[in-house]
C-alpha positions, -999 to +999 in steps of 0.1 A: +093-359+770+116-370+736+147-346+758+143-372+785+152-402+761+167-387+732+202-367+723+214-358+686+250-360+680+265-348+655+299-362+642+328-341+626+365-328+629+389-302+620+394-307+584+351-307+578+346-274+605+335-251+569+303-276+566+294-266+602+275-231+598+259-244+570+247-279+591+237-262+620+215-236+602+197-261+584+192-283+615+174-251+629+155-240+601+143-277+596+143-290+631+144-259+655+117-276+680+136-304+686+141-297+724+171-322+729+206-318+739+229-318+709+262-325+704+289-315+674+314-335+685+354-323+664+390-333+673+408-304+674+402-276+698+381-249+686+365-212+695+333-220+674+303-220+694+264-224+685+234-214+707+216-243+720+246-269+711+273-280+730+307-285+709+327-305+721+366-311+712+377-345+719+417-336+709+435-335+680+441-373+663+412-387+678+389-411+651+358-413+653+349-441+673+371-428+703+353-392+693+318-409+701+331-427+734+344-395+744+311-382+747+295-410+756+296-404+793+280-367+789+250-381+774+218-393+797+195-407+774+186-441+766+191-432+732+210-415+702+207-401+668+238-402+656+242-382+619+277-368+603+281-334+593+279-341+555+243-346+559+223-316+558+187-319+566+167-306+535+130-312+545+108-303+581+116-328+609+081-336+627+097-341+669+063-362+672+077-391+645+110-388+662+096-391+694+070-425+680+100-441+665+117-438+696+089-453+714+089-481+690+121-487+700+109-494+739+085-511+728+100-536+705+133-536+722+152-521+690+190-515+692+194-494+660+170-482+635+188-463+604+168-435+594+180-436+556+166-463+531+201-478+519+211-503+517+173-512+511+154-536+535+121-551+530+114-581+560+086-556+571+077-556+611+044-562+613+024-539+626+041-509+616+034-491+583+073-485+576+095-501+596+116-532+584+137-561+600+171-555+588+191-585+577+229-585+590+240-610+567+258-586+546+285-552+551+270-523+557+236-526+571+245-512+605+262-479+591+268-441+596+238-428+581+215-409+607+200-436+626+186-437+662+208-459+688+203-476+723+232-460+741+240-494+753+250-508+721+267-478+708+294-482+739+301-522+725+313-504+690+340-481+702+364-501+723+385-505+688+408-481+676+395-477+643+395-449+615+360-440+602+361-465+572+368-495+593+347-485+622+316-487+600+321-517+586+328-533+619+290-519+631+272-549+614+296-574+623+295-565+661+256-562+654+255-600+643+281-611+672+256-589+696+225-607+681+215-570+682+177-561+671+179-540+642+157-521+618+153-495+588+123-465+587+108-460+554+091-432+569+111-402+555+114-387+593+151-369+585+154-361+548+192-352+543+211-341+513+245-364+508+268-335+505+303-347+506+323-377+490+360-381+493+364-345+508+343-330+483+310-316+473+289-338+450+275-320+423+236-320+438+245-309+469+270-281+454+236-272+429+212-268+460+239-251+485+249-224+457+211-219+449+203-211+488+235-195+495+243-217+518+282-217+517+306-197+515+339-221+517+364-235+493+355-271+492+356-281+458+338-300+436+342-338+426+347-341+389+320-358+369+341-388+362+349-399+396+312-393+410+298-411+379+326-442+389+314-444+424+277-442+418+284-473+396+299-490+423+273-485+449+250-494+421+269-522+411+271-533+451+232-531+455+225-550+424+250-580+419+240-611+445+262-618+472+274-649+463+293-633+433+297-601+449+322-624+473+334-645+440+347-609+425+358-595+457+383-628+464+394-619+418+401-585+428+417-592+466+443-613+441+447-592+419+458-568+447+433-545+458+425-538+492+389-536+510+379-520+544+350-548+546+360-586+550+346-605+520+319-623+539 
């Protein structure tokens, strides 16, 4: 049974807790016969309670990373999908693809598959009709998009004491020092909507939460202008060959700007 090797954990904290309600709803509506133990894992202590999920306060000023190895040791399973509160699950969740990937996992002794398409991947496992081999030559690959974990590599990523920026872009560098096995699903098995960027709603995910009355908060809205500049730097990121990605990075790092990922 998938409860026997699987448990979902969802990340958050304090400041994100008016997401919550609107999260777990859509996890049931979408994927109400998962049949796993689930996490929402916050800092600060809190009276919110959900049926069917444990929530679990970790204590106020705790990052991420020591969030996750809090709850580590409550967790049985051999493995983990890990997902953040942002991401709201917009389409059905079939348990039985959840439960093959997993399998594939055993079977090809997988560390981490991420179960979103970027950054893109195409070294295709063969064999399988949408899985791919990812490369960990660059930032990023390992990241905080849902994904499904091998427990056992998830404790080597959280003895840092790292904020959430720097803890992700330590994941692929611990993944190369590891020589961990990882991989990217094509399969569409969790559609989510990317709901929040620097603490607020993107304008897609504020369209499709006001059209389903799905909140009720005061989160606002990020203005046009700084959406528009960020989707041209991820654009920019995904585009632009790493050589001179690295050549611009060492320009700018001169010029004085400051990165969380190390320009190799």
């Amino acid at each position: 049974m998938l409860k026997d090797k699987l448990t979902l954990v969802i990340h958050s904290c304090d400041k994100f807790s008016d997401l919550w309600d609107t999260h777990i709803k859509l996890l049931n509506q979408n994927w109400g016969d998962r049949n796993i133990d689930t996490f929402l894992v916050t800092d600060k202590e809190t009276t919110i309670r959900y049926n069917g999920i444990t929530v679990l306060s970790t204590g106020a000023g705790k990052e991420l990373p020591q969030r996750m190895a809090a709850v580590l040791p409550l967790i049985h399973t051999e493995f983990i999908l890990i997902t953040l509160d942002d991401y709201f699950l917009t389409k059905k969740v079939s348990t039985k693809k959840i439960a093959t990937l997993v399998s594939v996992m055993e079977k090809e002794h997988l560390d981490y598959v991420r179960i979103f398409p970027i950054p893109k991947a195409n070294w295709k496992i063969k064999g399988y009709k949408s899985l791919y081999k990812i490369n960990l030559d660059r930032n990023y690959q390992v990241n905080l998009y849902p994904g499904l974990w091998r427990k056992s590599f998830v404790e080597k990523t959280v003895h840092q004491s790292t904020n959430i920026w720097q803890y992700e872009v330590s994941l692929t560098e611990i993944a190369r020092n590891l020589n961990a096995s990882c991989a990217m699903t094509k399969g569409k098995e969790f559609k989510i909507l990317d709901a929040v960027r620097k603490g607020k709603f993107l304008h897609k995910a504020n369209r499709y939460l006001k059209k389903n009355r799905l909140y009720s908060g005061n989160r606002e809205v990020i203005t046009w202008k700084q959406e528009l500049k960020l989707n041209f730097m991820f654009y920019v990121k995904e585009i632009i060959p790493h050589k001179l990605l690295k050549y611009i990075k060492r320009k700018l790092i001169k010029r004085g700007y400051t990165f969380y990922s190390p320009i190799d």
